[in-house]
MDAnalysis code that builds the backbone (N, CA, C; Angstrom):
import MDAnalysis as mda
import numpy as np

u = mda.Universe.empty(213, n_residues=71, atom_resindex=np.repeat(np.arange(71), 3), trajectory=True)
u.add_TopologyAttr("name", ["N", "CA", "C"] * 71)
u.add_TopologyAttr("resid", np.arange(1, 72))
u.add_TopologyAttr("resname", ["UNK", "UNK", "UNK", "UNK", "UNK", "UNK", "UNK", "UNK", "UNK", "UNK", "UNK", "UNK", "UNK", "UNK", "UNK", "UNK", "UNK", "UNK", "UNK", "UNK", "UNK", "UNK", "UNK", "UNK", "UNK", "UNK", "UNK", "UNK", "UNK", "UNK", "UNK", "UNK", "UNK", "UNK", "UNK", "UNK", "UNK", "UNK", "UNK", "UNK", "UNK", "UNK", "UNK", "UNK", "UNK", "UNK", "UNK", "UNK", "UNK", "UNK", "UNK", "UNK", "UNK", "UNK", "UNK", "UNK", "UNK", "UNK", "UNK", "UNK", "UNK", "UNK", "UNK", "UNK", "UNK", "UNK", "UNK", "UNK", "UNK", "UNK", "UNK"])
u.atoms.positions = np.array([
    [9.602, 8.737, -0.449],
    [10.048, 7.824, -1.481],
    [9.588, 6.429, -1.080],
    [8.847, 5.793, -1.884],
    [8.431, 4.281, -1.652],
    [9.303, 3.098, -2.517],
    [10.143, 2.214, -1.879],
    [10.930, 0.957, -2.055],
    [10.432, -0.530, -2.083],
    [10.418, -0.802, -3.107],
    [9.867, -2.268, -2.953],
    [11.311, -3.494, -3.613],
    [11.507, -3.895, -2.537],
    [12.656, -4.939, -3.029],
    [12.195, -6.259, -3.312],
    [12.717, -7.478, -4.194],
    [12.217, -8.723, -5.086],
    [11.769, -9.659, -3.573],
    [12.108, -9.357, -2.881],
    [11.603, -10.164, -1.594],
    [10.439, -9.750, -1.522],
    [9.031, -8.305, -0.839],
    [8.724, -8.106, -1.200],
    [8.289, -6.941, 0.143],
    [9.283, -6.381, 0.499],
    [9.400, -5.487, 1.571],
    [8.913, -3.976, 0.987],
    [8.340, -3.455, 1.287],
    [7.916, -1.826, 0.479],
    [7.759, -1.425, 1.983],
    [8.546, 0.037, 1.483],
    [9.312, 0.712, 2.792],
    [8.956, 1.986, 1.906],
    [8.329, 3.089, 3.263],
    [8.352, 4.458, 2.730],
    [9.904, 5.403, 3.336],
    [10.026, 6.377, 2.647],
    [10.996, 6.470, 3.658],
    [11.159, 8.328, 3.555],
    [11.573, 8.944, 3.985],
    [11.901, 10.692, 4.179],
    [13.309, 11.022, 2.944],
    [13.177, 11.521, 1.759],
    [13.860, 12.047, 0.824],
    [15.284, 12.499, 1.721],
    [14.735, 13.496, 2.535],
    [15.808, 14.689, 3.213],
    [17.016, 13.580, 3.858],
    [16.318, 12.828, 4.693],
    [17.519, 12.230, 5.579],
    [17.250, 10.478, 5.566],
    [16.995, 10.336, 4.152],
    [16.689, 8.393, 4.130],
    [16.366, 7.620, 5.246],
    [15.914, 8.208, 6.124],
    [14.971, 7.889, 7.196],
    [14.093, 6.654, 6.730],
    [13.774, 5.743, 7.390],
    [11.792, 4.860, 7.213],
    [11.054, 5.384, 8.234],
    [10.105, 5.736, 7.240],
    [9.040, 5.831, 7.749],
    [7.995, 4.768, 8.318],
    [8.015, 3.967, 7.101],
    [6.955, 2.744, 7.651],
    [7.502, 1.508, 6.498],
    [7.608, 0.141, 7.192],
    [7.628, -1.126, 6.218],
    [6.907, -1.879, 6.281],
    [6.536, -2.648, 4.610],
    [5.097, -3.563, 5.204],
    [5.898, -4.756, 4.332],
    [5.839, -5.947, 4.810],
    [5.923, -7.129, 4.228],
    [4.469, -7.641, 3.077],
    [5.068, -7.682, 2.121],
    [3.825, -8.072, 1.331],
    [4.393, -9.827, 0.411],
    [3.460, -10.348, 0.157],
    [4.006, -11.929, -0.177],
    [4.316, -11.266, -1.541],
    [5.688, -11.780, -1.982],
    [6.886, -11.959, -3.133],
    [6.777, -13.477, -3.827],
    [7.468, -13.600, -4.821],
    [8.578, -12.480, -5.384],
    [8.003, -11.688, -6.034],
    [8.891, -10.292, -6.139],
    [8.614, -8.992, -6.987],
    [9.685, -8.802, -7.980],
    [8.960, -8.799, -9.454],
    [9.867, -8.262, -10.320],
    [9.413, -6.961, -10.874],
    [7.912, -6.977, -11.392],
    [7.486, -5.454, -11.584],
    [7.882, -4.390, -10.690],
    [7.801, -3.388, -11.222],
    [7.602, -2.066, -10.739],
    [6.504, -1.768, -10.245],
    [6.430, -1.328, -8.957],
    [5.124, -0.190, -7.820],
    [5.066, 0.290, -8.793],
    [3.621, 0.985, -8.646],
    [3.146, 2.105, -9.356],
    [2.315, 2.531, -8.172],
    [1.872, 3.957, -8.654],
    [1.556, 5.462, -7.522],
    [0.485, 5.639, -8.437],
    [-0.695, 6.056, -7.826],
    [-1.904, 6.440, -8.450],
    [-2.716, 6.740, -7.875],
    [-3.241, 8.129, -7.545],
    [-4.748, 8.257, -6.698],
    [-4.126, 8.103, -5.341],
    [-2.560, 8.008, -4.698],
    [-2.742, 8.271, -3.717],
    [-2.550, 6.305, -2.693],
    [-2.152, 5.694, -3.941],
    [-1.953, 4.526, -3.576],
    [-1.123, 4.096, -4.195],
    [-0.459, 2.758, -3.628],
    [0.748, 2.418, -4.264],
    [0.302, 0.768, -4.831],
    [0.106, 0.080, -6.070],
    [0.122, -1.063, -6.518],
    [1.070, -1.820, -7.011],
    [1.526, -2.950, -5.977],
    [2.483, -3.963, -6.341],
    [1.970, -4.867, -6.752],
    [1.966, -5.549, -7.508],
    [2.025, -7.185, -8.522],
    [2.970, -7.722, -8.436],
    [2.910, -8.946, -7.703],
    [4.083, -10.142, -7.658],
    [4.001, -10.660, -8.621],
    [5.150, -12.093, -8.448],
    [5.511, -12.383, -10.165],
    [4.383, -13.833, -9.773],
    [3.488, -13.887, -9.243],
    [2.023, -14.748, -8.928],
    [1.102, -14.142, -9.455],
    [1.161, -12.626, -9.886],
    [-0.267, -12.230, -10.479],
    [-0.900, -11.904, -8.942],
    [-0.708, -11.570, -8.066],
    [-1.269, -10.810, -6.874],
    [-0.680, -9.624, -6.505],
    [-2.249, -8.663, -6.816],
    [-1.989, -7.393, -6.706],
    [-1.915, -6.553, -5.177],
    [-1.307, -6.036, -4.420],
    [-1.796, -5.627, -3.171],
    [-1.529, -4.084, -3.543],
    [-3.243, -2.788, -3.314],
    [-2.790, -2.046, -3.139],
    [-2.934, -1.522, -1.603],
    [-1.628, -1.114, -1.842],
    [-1.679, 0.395, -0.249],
    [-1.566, 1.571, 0.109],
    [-2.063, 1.511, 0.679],
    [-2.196, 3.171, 1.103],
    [-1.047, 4.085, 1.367],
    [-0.611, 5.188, 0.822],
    [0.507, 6.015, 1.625],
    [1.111, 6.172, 2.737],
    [-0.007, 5.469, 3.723],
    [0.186, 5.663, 4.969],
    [0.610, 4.108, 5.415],
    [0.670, 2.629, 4.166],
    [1.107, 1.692, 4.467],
    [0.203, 0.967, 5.021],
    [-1.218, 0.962, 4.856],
    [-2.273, 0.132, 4.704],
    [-2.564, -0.515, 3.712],
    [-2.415, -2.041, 3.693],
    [-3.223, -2.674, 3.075],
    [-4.697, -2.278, 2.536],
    [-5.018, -1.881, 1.232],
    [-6.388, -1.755, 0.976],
    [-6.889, -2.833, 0.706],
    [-6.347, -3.517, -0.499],
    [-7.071, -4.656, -0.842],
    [-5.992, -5.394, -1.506],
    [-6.029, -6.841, -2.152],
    [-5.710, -7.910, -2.437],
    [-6.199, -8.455, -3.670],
    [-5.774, -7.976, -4.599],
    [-6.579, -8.783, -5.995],
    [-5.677, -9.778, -6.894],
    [-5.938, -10.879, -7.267],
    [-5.688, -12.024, -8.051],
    [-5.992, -11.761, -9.487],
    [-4.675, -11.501, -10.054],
    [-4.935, -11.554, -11.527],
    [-5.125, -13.161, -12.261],
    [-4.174, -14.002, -11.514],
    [-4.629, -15.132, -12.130],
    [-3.840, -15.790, -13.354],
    [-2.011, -14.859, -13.323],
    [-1.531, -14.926, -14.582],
    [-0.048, -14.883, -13.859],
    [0.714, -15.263, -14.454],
    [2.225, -14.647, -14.368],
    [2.659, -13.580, -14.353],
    [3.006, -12.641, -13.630],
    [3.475, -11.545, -14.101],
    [5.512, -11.203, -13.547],
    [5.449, -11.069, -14.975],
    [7.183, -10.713, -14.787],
    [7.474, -9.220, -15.681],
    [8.348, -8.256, -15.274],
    [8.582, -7.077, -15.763],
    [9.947, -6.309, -15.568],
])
């Protein structure tokens, strides 16, 4: 299960026993919703910066939308 709180902490964590697995600090604030796709997870702050990562909690990349985003 992957957690992303408005600060902008995204934490994987084990269903069975709410365990973490892994946390990555990513720059906030977050109001959208993560999304899962292909095996990656994409957060958008409310700056319009996209970070996706990897399942395994790698940073892939860093993209600038360039807009507000609130959701």
């Amino acid at each position: 299960i992957y957690t992303l709180n408005s600060a902008g902490i995204l934490a994987a964590g084990k269903p069975e026993d709410g365990s973490v697995v892994w946390q990555k600090r990513l720059a906030g604030p977050y109001s959208a919703s993560p999304m899962f796709a292909d095996g990656k997870i994409y957060a958008t702050n409310e700056a319009g910066v996209t970070h996706v990562v990897s399942a395994a909690g790698e940073v892939l990349s860093v993209n600038e939308i360039g807009e507000t985003i609130l959701a």
